[in-house]
The first five atom37 places (N, CA, C, CB, O) and aatype in JSON, in Angstrom:
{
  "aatype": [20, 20, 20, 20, 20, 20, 20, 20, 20, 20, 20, 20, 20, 20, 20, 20, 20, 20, 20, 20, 20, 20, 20, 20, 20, 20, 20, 20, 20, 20, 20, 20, 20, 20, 20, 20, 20, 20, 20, 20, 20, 20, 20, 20, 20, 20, 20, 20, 20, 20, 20, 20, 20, 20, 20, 20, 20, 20, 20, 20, 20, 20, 20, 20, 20, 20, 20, 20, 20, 20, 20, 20, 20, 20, 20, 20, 20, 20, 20, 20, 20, 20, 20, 20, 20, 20, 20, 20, 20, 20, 20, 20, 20, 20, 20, 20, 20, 20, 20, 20, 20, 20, 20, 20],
  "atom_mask": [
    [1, 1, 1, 1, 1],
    [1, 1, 1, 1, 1],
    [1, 1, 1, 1, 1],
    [1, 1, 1, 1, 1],
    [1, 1, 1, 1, 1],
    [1, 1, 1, 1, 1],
    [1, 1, 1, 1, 1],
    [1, 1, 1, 1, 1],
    [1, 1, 1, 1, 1],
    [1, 1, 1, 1, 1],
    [1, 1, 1, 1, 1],
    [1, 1, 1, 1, 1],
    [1, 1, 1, 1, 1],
    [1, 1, 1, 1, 1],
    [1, 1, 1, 1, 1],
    [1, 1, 1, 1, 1],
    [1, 1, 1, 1, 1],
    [1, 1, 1, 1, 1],
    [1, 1, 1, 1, 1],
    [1, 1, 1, 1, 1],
    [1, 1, 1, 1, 1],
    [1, 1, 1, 1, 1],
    [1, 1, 1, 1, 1],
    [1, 1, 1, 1, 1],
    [1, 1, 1, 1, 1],
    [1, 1, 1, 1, 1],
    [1, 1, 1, 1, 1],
    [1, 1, 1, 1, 1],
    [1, 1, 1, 1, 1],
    [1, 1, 1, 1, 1],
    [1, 1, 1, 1, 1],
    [1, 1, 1, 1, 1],
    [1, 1, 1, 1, 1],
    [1, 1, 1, 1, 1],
    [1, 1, 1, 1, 1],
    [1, 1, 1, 1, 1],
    [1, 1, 1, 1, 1],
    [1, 1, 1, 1, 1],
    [1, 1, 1, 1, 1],
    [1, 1, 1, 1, 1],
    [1, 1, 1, 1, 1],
    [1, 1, 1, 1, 1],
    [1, 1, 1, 1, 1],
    [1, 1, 1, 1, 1],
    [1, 1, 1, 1, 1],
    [1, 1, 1, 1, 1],
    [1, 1, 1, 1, 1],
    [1, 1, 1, 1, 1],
    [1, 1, 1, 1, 1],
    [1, 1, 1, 1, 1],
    [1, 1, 1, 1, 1],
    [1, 1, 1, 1, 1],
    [1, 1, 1, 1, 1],
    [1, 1, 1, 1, 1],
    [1, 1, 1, 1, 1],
    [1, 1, 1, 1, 1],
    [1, 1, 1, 1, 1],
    [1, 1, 1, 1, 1],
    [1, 1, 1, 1, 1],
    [1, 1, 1, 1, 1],
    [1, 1, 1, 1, 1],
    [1, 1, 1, 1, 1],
    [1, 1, 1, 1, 1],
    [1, 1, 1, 1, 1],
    [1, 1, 1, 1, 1],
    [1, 1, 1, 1, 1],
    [1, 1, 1, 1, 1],
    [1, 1, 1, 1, 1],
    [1, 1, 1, 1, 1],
    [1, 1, 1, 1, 1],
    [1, 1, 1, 1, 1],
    [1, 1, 1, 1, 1],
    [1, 1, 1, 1, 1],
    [1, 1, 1, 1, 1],
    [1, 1, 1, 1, 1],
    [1, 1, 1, 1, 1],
    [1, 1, 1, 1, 1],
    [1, 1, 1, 1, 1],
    [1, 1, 1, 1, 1],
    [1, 1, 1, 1, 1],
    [1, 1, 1, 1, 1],
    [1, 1, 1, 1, 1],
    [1, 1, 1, 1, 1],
    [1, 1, 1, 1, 1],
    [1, 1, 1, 1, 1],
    [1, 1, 1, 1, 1],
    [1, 1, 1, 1, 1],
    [1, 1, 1, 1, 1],
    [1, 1, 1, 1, 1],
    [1, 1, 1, 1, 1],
    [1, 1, 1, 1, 1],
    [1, 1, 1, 1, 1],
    [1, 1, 1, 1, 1],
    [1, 1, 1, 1, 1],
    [1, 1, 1, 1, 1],
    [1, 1, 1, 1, 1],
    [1, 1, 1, 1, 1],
    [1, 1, 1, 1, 1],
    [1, 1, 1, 1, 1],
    [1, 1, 1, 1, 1],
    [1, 1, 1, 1, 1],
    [1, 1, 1, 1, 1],
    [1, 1, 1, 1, 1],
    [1, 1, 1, 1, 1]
  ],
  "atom_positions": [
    [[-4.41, -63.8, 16.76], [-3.46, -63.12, 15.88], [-3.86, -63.35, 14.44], [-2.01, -63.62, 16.14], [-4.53, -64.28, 14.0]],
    [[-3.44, -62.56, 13.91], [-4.2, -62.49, 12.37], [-3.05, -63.33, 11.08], [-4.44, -60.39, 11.87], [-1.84, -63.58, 11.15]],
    [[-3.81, -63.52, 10.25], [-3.08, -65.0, 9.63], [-1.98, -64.04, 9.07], [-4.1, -66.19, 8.23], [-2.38, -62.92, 8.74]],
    [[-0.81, -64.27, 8.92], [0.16, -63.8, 8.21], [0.79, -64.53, 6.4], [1.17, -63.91, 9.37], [1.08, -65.71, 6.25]],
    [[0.87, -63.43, 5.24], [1.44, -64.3, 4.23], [3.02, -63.4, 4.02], [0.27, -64.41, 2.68], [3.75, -62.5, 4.44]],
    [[2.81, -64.57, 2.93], [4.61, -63.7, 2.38], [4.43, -62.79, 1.77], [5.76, -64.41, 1.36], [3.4, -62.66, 1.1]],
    [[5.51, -61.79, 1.82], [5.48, -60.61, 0.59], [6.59, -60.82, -0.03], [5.43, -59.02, 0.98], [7.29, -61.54, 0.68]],
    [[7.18, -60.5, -1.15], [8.49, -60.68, -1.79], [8.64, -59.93, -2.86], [8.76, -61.96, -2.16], [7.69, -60.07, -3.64]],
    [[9.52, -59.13, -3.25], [9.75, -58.52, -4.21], [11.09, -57.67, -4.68], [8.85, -57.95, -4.14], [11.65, -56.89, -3.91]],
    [[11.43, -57.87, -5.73], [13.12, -57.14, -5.87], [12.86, -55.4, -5.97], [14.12, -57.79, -7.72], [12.02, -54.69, -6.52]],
    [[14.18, -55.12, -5.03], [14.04, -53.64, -5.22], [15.75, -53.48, -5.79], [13.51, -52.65, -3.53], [16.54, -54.42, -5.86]],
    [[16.11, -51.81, -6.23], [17.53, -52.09, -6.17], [18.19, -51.69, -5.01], [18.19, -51.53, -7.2], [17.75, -50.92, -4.15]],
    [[19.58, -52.42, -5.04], [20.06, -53.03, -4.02], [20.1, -51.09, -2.99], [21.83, -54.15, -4.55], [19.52, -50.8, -1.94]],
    [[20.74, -50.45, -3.62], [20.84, -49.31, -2.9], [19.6, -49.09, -1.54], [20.76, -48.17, -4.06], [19.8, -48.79, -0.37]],
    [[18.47, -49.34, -2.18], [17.46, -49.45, -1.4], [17.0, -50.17, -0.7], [16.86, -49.33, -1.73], [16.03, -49.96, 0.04]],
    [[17.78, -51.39, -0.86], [17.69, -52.56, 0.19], [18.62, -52.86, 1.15], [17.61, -53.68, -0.38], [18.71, -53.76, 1.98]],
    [[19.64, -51.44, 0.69], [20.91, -50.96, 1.89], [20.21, -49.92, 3.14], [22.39, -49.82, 0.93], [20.33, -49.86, 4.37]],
    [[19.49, -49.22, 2.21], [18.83, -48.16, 3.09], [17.77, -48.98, 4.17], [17.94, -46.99, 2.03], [17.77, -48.83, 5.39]],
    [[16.83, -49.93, 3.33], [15.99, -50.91, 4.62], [16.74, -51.15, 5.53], [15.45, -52.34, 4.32], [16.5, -50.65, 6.63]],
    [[17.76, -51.92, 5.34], [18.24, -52.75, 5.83], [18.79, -52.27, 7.57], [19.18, -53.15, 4.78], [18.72, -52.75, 8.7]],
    [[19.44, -50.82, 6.75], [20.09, -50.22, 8.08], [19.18, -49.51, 8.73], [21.28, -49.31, 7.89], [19.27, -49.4, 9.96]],
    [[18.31, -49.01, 8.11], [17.28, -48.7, 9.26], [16.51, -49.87, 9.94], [16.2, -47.79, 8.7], [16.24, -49.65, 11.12]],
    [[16.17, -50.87, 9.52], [15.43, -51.91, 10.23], [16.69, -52.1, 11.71], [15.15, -53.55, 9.0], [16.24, -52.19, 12.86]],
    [[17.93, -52.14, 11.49], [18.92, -52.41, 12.08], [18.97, -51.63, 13.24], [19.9, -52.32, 11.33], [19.21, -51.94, 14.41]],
    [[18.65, -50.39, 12.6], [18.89, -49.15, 13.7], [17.82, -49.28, 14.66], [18.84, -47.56, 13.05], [17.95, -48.93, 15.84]],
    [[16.49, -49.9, 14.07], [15.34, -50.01, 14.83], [15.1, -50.88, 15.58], [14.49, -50.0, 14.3], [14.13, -50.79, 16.33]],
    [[16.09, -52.16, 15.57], [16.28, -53.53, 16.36], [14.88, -54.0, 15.81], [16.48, -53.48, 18.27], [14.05, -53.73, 16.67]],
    [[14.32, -54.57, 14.78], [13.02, -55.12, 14.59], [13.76, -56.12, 13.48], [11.65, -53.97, 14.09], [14.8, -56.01, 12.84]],
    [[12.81, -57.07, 13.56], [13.19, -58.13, 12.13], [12.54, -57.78, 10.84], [12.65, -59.74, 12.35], [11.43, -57.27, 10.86]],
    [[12.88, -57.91, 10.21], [12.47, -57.43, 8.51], [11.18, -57.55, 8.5], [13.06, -58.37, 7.14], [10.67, -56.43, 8.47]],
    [[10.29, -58.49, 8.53], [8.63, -58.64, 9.09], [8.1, -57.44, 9.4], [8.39, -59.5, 10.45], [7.29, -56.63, 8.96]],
    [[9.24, -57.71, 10.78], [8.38, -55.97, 11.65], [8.11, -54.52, 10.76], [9.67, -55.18, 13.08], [7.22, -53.71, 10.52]],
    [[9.75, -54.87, 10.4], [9.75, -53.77, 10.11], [8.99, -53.2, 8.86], [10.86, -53.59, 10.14], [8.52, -52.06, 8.89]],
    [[8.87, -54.16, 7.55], [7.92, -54.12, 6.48], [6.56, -53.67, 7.04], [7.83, -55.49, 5.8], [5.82, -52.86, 6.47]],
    [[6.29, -54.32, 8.26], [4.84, -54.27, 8.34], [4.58, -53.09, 8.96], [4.21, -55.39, 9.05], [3.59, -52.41, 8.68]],
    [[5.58, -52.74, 9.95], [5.38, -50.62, 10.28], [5.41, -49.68, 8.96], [7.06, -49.78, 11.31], [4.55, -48.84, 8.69]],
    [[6.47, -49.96, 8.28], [6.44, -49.29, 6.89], [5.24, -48.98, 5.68], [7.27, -50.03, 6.3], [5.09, -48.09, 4.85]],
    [[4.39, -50.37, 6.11], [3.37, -50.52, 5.07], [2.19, -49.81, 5.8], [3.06, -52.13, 4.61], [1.61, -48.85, 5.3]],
    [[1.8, -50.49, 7.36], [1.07, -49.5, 8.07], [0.97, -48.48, 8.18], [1.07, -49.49, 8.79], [-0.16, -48.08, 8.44]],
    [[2.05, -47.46, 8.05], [2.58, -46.25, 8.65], [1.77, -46.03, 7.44], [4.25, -45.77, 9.02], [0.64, -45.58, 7.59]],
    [[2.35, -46.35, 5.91], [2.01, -45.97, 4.46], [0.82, -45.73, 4.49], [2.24, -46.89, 3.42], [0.48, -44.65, 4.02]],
    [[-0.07, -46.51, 4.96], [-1.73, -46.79, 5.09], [-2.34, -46.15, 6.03], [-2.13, -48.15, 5.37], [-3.52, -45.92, 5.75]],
    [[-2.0, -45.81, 6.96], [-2.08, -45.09, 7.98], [-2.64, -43.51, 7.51], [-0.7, -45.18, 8.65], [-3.73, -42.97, 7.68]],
    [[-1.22, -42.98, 6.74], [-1.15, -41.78, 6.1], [-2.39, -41.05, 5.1], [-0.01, -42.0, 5.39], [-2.72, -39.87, 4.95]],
    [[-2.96, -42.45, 4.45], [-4.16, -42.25, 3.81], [-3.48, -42.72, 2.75], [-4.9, -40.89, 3.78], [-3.86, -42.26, 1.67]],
    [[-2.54, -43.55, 2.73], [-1.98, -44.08, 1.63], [-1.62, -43.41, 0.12], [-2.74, -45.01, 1.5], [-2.12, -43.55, -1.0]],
    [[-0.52, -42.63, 0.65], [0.1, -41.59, -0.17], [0.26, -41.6, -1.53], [1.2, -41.42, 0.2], [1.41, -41.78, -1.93]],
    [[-0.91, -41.4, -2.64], [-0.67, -41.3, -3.91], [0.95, -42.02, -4.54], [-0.83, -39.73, -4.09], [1.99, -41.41, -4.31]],
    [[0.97, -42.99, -5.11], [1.93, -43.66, -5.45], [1.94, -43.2, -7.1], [1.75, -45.22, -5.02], [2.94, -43.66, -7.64]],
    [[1.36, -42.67, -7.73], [1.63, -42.28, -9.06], [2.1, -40.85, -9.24], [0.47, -42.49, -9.83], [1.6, -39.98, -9.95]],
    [[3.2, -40.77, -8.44], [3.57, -39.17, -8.84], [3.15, -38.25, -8.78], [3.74, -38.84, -9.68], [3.82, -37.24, -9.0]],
    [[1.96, -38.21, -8.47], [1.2, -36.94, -8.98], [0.44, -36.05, -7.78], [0.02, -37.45, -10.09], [-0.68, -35.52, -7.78]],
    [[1.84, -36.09, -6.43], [1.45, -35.27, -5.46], [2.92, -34.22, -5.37], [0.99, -36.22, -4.02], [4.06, -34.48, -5.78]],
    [[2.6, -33.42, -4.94], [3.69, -32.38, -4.54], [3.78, -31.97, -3.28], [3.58, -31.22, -5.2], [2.79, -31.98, -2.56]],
    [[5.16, -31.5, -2.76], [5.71, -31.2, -1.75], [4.89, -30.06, -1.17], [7.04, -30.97, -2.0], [3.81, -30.59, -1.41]],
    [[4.65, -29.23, -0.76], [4.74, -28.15, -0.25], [5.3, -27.56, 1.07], [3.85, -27.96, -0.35], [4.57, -27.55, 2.06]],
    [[6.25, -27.2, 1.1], [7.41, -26.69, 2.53], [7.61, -25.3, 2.98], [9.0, -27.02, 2.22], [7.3, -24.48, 2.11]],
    [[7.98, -24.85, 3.96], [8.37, -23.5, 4.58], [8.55, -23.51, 5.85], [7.5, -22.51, 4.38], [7.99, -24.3, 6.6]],
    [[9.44, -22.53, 6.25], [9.78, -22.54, 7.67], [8.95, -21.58, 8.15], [11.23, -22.28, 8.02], [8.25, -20.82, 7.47]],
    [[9.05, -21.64, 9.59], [8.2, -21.1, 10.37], [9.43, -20.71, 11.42], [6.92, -22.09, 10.82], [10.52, -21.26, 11.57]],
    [[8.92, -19.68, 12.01], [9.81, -19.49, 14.18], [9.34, -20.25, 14.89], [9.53, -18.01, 15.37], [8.14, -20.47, 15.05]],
    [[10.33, -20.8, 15.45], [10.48, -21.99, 16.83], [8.82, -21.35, 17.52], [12.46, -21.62, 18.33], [7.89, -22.14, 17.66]],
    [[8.72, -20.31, 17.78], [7.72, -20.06, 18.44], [6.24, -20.59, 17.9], [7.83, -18.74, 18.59], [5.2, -21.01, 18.41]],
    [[6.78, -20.3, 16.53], [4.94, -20.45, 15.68], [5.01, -21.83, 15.7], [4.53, -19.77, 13.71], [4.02, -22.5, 15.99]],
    [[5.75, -22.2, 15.5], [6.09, -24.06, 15.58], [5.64, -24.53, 16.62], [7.63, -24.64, 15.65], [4.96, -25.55, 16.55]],
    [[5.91, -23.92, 17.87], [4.96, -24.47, 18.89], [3.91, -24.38, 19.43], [5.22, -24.5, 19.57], [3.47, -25.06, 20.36]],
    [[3.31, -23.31, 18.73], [2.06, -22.61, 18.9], [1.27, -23.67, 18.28], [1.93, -21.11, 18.23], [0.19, -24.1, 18.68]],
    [[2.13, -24.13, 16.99], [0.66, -25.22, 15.66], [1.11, -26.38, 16.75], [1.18, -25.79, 13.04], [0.11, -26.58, 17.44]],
    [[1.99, -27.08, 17.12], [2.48, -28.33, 17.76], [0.95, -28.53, 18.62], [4.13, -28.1, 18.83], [0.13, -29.44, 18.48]],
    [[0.92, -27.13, 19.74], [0.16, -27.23, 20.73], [-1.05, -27.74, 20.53], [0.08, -26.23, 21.25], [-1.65, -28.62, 21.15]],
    [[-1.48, -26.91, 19.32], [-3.02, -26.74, 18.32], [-3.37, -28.56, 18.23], [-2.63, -25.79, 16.12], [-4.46, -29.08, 18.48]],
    [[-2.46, -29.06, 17.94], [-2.15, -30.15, 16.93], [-2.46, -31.16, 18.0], [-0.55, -30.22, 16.16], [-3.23, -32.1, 17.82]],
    [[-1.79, -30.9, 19.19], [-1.98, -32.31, 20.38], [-3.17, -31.98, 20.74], [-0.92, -32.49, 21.88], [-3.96, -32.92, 20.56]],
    [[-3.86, -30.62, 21.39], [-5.43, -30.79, 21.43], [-6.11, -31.29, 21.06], [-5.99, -30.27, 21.27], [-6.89, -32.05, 21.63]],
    [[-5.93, -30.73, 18.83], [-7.42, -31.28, 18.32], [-7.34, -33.35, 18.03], [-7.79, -30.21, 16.37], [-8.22, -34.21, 18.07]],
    [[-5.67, -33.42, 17.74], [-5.51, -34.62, 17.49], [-5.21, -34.83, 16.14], [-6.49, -35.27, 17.9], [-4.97, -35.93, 15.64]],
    [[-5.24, -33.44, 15.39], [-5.3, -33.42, 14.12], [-3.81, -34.01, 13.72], [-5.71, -31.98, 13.61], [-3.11, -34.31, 14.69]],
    [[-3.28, -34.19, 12.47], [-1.88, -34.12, 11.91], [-1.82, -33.1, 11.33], [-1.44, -35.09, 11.08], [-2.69, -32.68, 10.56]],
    [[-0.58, -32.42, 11.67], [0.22, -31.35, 10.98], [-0.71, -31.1, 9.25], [2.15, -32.06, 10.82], [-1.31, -30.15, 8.77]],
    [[-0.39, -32.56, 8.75], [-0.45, -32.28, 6.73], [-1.94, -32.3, 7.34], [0.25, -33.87, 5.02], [-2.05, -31.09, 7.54]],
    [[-3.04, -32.81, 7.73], [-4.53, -32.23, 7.74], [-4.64, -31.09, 8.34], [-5.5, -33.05, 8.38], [-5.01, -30.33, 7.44]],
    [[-4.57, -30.63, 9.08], [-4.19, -28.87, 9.57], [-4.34, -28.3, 8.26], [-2.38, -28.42, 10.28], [-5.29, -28.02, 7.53]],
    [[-2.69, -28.21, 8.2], [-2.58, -27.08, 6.76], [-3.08, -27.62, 5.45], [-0.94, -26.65, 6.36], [-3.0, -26.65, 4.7]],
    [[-3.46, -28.44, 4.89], [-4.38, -29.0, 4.34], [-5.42, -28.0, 4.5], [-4.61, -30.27, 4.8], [-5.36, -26.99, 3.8]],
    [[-6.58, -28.2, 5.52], [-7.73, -27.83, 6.0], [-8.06, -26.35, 5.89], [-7.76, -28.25, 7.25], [-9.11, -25.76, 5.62]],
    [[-6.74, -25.93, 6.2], [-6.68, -24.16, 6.06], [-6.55, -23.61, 4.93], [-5.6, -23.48, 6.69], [-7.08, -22.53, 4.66]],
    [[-5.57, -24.52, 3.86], [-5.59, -24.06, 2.7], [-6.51, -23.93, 1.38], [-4.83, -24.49, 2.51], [-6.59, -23.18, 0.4]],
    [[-7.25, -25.25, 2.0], [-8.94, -25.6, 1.39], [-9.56, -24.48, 2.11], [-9.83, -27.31, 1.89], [-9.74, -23.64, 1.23]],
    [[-10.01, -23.97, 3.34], [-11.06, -22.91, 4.0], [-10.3, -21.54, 2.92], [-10.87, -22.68, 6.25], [-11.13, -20.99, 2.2]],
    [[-9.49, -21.25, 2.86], [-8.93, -20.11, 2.45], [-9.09, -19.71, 0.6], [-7.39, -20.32, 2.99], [-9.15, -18.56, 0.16]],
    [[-9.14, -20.85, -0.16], [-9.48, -21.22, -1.34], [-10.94, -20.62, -1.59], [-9.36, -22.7, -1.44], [-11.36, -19.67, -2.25]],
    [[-11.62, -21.75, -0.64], [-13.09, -21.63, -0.85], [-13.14, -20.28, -0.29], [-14.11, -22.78, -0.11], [-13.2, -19.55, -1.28]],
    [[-13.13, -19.41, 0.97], [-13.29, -18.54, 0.99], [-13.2, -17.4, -0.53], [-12.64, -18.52, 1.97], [-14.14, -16.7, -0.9]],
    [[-11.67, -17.48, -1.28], [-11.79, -16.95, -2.01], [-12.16, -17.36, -3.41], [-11.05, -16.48, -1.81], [-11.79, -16.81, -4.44]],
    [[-12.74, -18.12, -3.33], [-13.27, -18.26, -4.86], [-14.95, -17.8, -4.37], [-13.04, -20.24, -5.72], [-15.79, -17.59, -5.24]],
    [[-15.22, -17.7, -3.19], [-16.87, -17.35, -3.1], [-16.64, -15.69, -3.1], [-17.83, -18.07, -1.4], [-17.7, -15.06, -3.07]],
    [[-15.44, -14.89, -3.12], [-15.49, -13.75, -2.78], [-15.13, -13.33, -4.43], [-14.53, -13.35, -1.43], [-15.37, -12.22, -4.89]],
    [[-14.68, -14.13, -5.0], [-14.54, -13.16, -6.36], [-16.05, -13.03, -7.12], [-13.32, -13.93, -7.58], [-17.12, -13.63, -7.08]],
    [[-15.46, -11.85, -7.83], [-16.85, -11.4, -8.39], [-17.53, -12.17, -9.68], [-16.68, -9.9, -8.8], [-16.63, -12.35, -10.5]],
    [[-18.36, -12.51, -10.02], [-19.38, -13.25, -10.81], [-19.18, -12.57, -12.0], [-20.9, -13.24, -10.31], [-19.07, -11.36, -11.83]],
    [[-19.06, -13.16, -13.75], [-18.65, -12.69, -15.05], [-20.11, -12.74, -14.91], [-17.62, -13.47, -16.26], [-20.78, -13.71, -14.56]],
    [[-20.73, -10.93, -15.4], [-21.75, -11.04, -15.85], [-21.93, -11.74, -17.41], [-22.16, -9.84, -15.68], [-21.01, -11.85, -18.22]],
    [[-23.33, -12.19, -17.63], [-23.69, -12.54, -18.99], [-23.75, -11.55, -19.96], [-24.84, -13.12, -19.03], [-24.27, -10.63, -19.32]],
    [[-23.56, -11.14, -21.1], [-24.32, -10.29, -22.17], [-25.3, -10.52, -22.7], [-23.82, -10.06, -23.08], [-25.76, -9.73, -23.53]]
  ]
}
């Protein structure tokens, strides 16, 4: 088992209501549960912590939803690398299709 240290740090309390009851809801001890939280975080590719990512959202039909779900358990991919991936192919596609400023 791998050596364990302390972590410690003040948050405000509101947010240490919100841990709290979810750790609760999850039956895990604060440990655990820090350490899924931080994993999960890291996991993710460790989600830009300086602000400087944005949402992007939209609904879809139950149907198309299960159509990407399906896609998704095959390749193994995650959902945000998917559409990620498509939105980069679709970019590059069109920035190679616009037309070239001739020189004078």
């Amino acid at each position: 088992m791998e050596h364990c240290k302390n972590l410690c740090a003040m948050i405000p309390e509101s947010l240490h209501t919100q841990v709290r009851i979810e750790q609760e809801k999850l039956e895990l001890t604060l440990s655990r549960y820090v350490e899924m939280v931080l994993k999960e975080h890291f996991a993710m590719g460790g989600k830009a912590m300086d602000n400087k990512t944005r949402t992007l959202a939209f609904q879809v039909s139950e149907e198309f939803f299960g159509k990407i779900k399906r896609h998704l358990k095959k390749t193994g991919l995650s959902q945000k690398d998917f559409v990620i991936s498509l939105i980069e192919q679709a970019l590059a596609e069109a920035i190679t299709a616009e037309p070239k400023e001739e020189s004078e």
